[in-house]
ROMI-946445 format. One record per residue (C-alpha): x, y, z. Coordinates in steps of 0.5 Angstrom, whole numbers, plus 500, padded with zeros to 3 digits. Layout:
REM residues N
XYZ
...
//
This chain:
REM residues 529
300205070
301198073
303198081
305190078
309192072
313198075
316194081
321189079
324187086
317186088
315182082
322178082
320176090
313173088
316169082
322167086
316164092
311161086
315159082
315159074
308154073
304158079
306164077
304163069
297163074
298168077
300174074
293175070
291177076
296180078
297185072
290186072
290188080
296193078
293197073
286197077
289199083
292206082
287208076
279204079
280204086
286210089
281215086
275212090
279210096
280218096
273220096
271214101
276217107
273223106
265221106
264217112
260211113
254214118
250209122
242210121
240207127
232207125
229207119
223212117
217209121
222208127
223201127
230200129
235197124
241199125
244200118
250203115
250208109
256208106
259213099
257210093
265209092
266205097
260201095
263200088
271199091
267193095
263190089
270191085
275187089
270182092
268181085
275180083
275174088
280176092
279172098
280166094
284167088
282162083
283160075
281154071
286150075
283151082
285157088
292160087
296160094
297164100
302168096
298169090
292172094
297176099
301179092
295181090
293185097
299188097
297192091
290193092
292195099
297201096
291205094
286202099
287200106
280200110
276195105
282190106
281189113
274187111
277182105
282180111
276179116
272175111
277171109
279168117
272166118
272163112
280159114
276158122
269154119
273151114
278147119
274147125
266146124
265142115
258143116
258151117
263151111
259147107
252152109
257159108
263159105
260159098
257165100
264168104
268166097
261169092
264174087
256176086
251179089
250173095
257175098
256175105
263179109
266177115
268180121
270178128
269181134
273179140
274186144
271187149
272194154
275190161
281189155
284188148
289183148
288179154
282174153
281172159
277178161
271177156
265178160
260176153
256169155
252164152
247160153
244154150
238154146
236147142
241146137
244154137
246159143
244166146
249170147
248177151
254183152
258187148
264188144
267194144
271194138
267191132
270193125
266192119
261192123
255191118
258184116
253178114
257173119
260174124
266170129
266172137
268170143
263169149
264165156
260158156
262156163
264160169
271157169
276161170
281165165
280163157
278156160
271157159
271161152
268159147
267160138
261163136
258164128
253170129
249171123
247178122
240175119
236169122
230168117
230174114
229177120
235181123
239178128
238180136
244186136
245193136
249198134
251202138
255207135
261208130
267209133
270216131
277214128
284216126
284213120
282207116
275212116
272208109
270203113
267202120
267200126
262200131
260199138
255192139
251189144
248183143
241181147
240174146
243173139
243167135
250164134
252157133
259153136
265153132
269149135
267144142
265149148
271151152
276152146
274158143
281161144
283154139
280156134
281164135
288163135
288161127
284167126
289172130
295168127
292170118
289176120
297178123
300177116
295181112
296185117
304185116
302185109
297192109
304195112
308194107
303196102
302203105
310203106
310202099
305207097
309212101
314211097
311212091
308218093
315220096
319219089
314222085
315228089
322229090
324227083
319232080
321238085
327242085
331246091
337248091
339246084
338240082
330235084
331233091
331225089
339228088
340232094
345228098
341228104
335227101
338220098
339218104
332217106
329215099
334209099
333207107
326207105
327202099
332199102
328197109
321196105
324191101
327188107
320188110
316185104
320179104
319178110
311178110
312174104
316169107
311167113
305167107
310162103
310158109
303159110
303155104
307149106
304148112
296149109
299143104
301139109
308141111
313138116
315140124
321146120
315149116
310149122
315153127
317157121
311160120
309161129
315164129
314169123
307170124
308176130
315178128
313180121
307183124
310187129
316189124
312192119
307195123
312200126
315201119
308203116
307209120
314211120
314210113
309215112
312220117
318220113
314221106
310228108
317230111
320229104
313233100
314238106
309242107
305240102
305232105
301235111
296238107
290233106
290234098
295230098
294222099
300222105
297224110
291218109
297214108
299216116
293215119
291209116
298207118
298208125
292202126
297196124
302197130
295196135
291191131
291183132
296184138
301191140
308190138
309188146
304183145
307179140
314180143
311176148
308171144
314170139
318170146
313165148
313161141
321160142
320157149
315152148
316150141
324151139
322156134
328160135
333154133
328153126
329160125
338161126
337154122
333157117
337163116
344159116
342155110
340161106
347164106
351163101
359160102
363164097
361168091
360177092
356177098
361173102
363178107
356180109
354172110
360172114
356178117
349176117
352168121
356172126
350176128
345170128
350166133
351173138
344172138
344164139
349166145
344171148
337167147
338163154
339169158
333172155
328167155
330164161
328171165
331177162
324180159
326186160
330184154
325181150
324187145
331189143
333181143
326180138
328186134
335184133
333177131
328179125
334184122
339178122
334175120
332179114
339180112
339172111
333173106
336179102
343176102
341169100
336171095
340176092
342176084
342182079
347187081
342192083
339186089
347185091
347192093
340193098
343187101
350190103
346197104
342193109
348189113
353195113
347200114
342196119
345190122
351191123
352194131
354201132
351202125
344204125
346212125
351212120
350214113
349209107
354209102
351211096
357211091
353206086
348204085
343210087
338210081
338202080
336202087
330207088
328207081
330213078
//
């Protein structure tokens, strides 16, 4: 079995973003990542989430050293996926795009969502010391990208408990000393707490609000010595179990500048913005694996007569599922591949693209995960709520994605933001605009898609101009126009043809969200049966 060859939608939407030469780099990868990921790593993600890691907070003479004991199928899922090169995908020729290593995560992260969350965290401090700080990319990046023992992961720990999301309420302080500082406070919320190196946030100065904050890289050892913080304790999760976080305290830990003091939230703002989109594209993993799970079930499983894959209602649900994943896939690639033109130097158009993106890819495709697995142990029944099924992991491992890296009302407020300041509502219409098509079978649904995108173009002013009350609707209206511009525009085979018009007559069109699908064609092409 391979989670690449079996998914033609998903293969034909990373061949479209790479390209054919890219793609020829590429795909051993990925061939190779979609065979391991359901035979190496699913069976071990079962066991890690049932054996947790435990702190051990002294070791046998009573000295404090704060160590966390994982299962031994965790510890071989991080050497194995580490040892892939996933953070920096690379080949002869060099790295591979964002594109290449997100395809490459949404197959691991099927069968294994709370490692993917250090691969995430590791990869941002790589991005923060790379574009912020050369002399501390040069000293750790080799060992951020190692795909050997000398790994060091990474991790960032921003939130502290006076609040999540707004910064300005960081109490953490740090101190000069010589050439490196002194931090002192605590971080409430510190996933994959053990990591080597460690991007935070603390206060510099006493100016008021996010003005005085600063970056930090903290090492977990200085000269061979642990560095000076503790562990509290392991959160006690909902999900994602495999991995932990943790509560910290730093007592004068050594940490050095990323950025000049006072634009700490500069430089965590790249950070917060790549950890969104491998947050949008765990969520389409777990909504993918969900449906694996549900198709697997229901084509085997007979009730009244015939397998559930072909009772009429039951169908229903099964090419909803298809239809919006696919819809939520392209998305979350569409903000990597402008991630990619960006990186390689891209235009106004391109950076815009992706601030907008950014939070709507995250907050779509968070809420479509946990919704996703909810509906996926209703179609197993009973036996989806039982824990020897995978499907009730899958939800508990999805419930983080619609709160990490910014609740849904937070990055309705940062997309709303985004269109104020920088025009990205005028790039993103413009954009979706010039992917429709003027003639040919889809016609009719582009002519709907460009009339939904202009009743959205003529409601913006009101919204941005006060209506915050109005902002979430208006947000998710703009993402559902804008995800049938994708579906349409990118539609060829006749099977892609028939999810484009399912998603325009069945999701975009208003009054239309209740009403059933029709199914008379194109079924078993759809949902693969």
């Amino acid at each position: 079995m391979s989670w690449w060859e079996d998914d033609a939608p998903f293969r034909g939407r990373i061949a479209g973003l790479l390209g054919a030469g890219v793609l020829r780099r590429a795909e051993p990868l990925l061939e190779e990542m979609g065979r391991l990921a359901p035979s190496f790593f699913a069976p071990r993600a079962r066991l890690a989430d049932r054996h947790r890691p435990v702190l051990e907070r002294y070791d046998a003479r009573g000295d404090r050293v704060d160590r966390v004991a994982y299962h031994p199928s965790y510890q071989e899922m991080t050497r194995a996926v580490y040892g892939f090169g996933i953070v920096r995908p690379a080949d002869a020729a060099g790295p591979l795009p964002s594109v290449a290593k997100f395809a490459l995560g949404y197959l691991f992260a099927q069968a294994e969502a709370g490692l993917y969350c250090p691969v995430a965290c590791t990869d941002g401090v790589v991005r923060v010391l790379e574009r912020f700080s050369p002399d501390l990319a040069s000293r750790w990046v080799p060992r951020l990208t190692a795909t050997d023992d000398t790994l060091l992961q990474g991790a960032m720990f921003m939130t502290e408990k006076t609040g999540g999301s707004d910064l300005a309420r960081v109490e953490t302080r740090a101190e000069p000393d010589g050439q490196a500082w002194r931090l002192h406070g605590q971080k409430w919320f510190c996933s994959n707490v053990d990591a080597g190196l460690i991007l935070t946030i603390a206060r510099t100065s006493e100016e008021p609000g996010t003005r005085g904050l600063s970056l930090f890289l903290v090492p977990a050892e200085v000269d061979g010595a642990r560095n000076a913080f503790r562990i509290e304790r392991l959160k006690d999760k909902l999900g994602v179990t495999s991995m932990p976080t943790g509560e910290v305290e730093y007592d004068g830990a050594l940490g050095w500048l990323v950025e000049e003091p006072g634009q700490g939230i500069r430089a965590a703002a790249e950070l917060f913005n790549l950890s969104r989109i491998y947050n949008a594209v765990a969520s389409v993993a777990g909504a993918k694996r969900a449906l694996r799970e549900a198709l697997a079930w229901t084509r085997e499983r007979e009730a009244f007569g015939a397998p559930v894959a072909r009772q009429p209602l039951a169908m229903q649900d099964l090419a909803r599922l298809t239809v919006e994943l696919e819809a939520d896939v392209a998305l979350t690639f569409e903000a990597a591949a402008f991630l990619d033109r960006v990186d390689a130097g891209g235009d106004d158009h391109d950076r815009r693209m992706l601030r907008i993106l950014t939070p709507l890819a995250k907050l779509i495709t968070g809420k479509f995960a946990v919704r996703a697995a909810s509906e996926a142990i209703e179609l197993l029944g009973g036996n989806g709520y039982i824990e020897d099924f995978d499907t009730p992991r899958l939800l508990r491992d999805a419930q983080v994605l619609p709160i990490w890296e910014g609740a849904t009302n937070v990055l309705v407020l940062d997309a709303l933001r985004s269109m104020r300041k920088e025009r990205t509502l005028e790039a993103l219409l413009n954009d979706a605009r010039r992917r429709l098509p003027s003639n040919g079978e889809l016609a009719a649904e582009a002519k709907q898609v460009t009339e939904a995108l202009d009743r959205l173009e003529e409601e913006a002013p009101a919204v941005l101009d006060g209506a915050e009350h109005r902002g979430r609707v208006f947000v998710e209206r703009l993402a559902l126009a804008y995800r049938a511009a994708l579906l349409v525009g990118s539609a060829g085979a006749e099977r892609e043809r028939h999810g484009a018009r399912l998603w325009v007559e069945g999701f975009l069109v208003p009054g239309m969200e209740q009403e059933a699908l029709d199914l008379s064609d194109g079924y078993d092409a759809l949902v693969g049966l």
